[in-house]
C-alpha positions in Angstrom: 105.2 58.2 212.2 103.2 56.0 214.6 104.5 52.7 215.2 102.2 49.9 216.8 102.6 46.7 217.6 99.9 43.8 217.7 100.8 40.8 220.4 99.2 37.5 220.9 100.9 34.6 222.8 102.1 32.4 219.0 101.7 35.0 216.8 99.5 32.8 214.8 96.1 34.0 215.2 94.7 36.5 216.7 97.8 39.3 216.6 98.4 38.4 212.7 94.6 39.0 212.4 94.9 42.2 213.9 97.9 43.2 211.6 96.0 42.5 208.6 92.8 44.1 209.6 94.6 47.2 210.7 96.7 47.5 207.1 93.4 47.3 205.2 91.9 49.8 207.5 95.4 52.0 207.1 94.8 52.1 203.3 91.2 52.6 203.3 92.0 55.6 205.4 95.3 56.5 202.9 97.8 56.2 206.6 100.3 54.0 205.5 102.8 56.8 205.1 101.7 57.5 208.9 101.3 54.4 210.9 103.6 51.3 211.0 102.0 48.3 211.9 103.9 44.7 213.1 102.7 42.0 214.7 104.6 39.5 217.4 104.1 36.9 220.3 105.2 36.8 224.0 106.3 33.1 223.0 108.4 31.4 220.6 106.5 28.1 220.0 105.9 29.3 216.0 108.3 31.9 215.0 109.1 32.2 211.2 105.5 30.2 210.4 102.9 31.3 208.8 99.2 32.6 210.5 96.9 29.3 211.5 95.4 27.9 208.1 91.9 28.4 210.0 92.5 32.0 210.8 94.3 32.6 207.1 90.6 31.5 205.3 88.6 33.4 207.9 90.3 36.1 207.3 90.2 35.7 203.4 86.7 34.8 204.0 86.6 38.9 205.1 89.1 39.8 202.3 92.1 40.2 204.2 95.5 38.4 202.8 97.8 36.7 206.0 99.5 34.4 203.5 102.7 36.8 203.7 103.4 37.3 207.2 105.4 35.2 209.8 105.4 34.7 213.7 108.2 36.3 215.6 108.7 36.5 218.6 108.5 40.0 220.8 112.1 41.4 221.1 112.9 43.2 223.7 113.5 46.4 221.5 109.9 45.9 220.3 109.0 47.7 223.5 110.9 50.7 223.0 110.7 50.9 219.2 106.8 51.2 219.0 104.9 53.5 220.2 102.1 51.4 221.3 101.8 47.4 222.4 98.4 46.2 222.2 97.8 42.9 223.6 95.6 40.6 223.0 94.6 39.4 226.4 95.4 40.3 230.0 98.0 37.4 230.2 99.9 38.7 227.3 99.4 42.0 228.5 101.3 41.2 232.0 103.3 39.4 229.7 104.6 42.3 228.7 104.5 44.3 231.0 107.4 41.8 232.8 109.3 42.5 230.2 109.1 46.2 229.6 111.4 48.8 231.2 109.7 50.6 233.5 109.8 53.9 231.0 108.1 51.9 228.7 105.7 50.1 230.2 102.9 53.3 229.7 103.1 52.2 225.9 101.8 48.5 226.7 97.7 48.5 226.8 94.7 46.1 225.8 94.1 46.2 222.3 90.2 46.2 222.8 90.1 49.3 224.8 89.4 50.7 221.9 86.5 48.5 220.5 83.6 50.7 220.2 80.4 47.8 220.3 82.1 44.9 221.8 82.9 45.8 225.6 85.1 42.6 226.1 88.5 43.6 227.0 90.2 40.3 225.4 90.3 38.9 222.1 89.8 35.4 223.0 92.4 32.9 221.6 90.3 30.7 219.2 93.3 28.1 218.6 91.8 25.4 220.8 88.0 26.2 220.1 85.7 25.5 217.2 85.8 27.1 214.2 83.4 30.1 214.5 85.9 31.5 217.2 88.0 33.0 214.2 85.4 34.9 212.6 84.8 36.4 216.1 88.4 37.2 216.5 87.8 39.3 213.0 84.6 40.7 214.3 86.4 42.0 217.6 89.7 43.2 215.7 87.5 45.0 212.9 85.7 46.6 215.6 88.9 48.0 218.0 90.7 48.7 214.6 87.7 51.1 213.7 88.5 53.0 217.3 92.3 52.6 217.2 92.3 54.5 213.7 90.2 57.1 215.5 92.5 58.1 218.0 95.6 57.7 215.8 94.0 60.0 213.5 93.4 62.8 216.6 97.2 62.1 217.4 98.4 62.9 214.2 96.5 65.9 214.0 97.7 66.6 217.2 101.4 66.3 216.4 100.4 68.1 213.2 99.3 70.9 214.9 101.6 71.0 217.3 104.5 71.3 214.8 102.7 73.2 212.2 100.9 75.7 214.6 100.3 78.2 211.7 99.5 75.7 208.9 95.7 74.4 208.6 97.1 70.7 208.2 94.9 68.0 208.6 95.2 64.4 208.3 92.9 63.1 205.5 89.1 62.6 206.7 87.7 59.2 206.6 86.1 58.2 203.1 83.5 55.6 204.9 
């Protein structure tokens, strides 16, 4: 299993976006057995409330339910626990990165270095903007979510492979 880990600064809007973009993309792909998927911020100013209301109908706007999950706040086991950390933004990402153990720290990256069309490397934080700023936030996330499952997919394989060198395993192709 694959563990990642989504991280904003609140954990209200953009990280809880990528969560639920990134489960819908897990069962289109049939990798919810293979991926585990959280979400958390660097801060505590929201912990145990729900996603933004403007970022909760954007995102049903796209289909995609937030009404369920809850800010929390990163824990410092977070960092060891998941395989990968993918902030937001380069503040969250140094963020981070202070708080890491060094032999940790390689798992900590930008989330949008894997966006495929948008070549912005942060997910702006549309908290204090107007109220197109949350559709972008779904346009960016739906866009790195498309290249994060890529690679994940190539690492399972990989591990796959690797511990099946004999067997013609293969993780299930994408039904787009």
């Amino acid at each position: 299993m694959i563990k990642v880990l989504f991280v904003c600064m609140g954990n209200i809007c953009r990280s809880p976006t990528a969560e639920g973009v990134f489960r819908a993309q897990l069962r289109k792909y049939r990798l919810e057995g293979r991926i585990e998927v959280d979400s958390a911020g660097t801060h505590g100013y929201h912990v145990g409330e729900a996603p933004d209301p403007r970022t909760q109908r954007a995102a049903a706007a796209r289909g995609y339910d937030l009404s369920g999950f809850r800010a929390r706040k990163v824990a410092p086991g977070d960092l060891e626990y998941f395989d990968l950390v993918l902030a937001m933004d380069k503040s969250n990402l140094e963020a981070l990165k202070r708080m890491s153990p060094p032999q940790f720290a390689n798992r900590i990256q930008l989330f949008m270095s894997y966006a495929k069309n948008f070549d912005d490397e942060e997910v702006p934080d549309p908290y204090y903007g107007l109220g197109h700023g949350f559709d972008l936030v779904i346009d960016m996330v739906e866009d790195a979510s498309a290249g994060l499952i890529d690679d994940l997919q190539q690492r399972l394989e990989s591990r796959a492979a690797a511990m099946f060198p004999d067997a013609s395993l293969k993780v299930p192709a994408k039904s787009r």
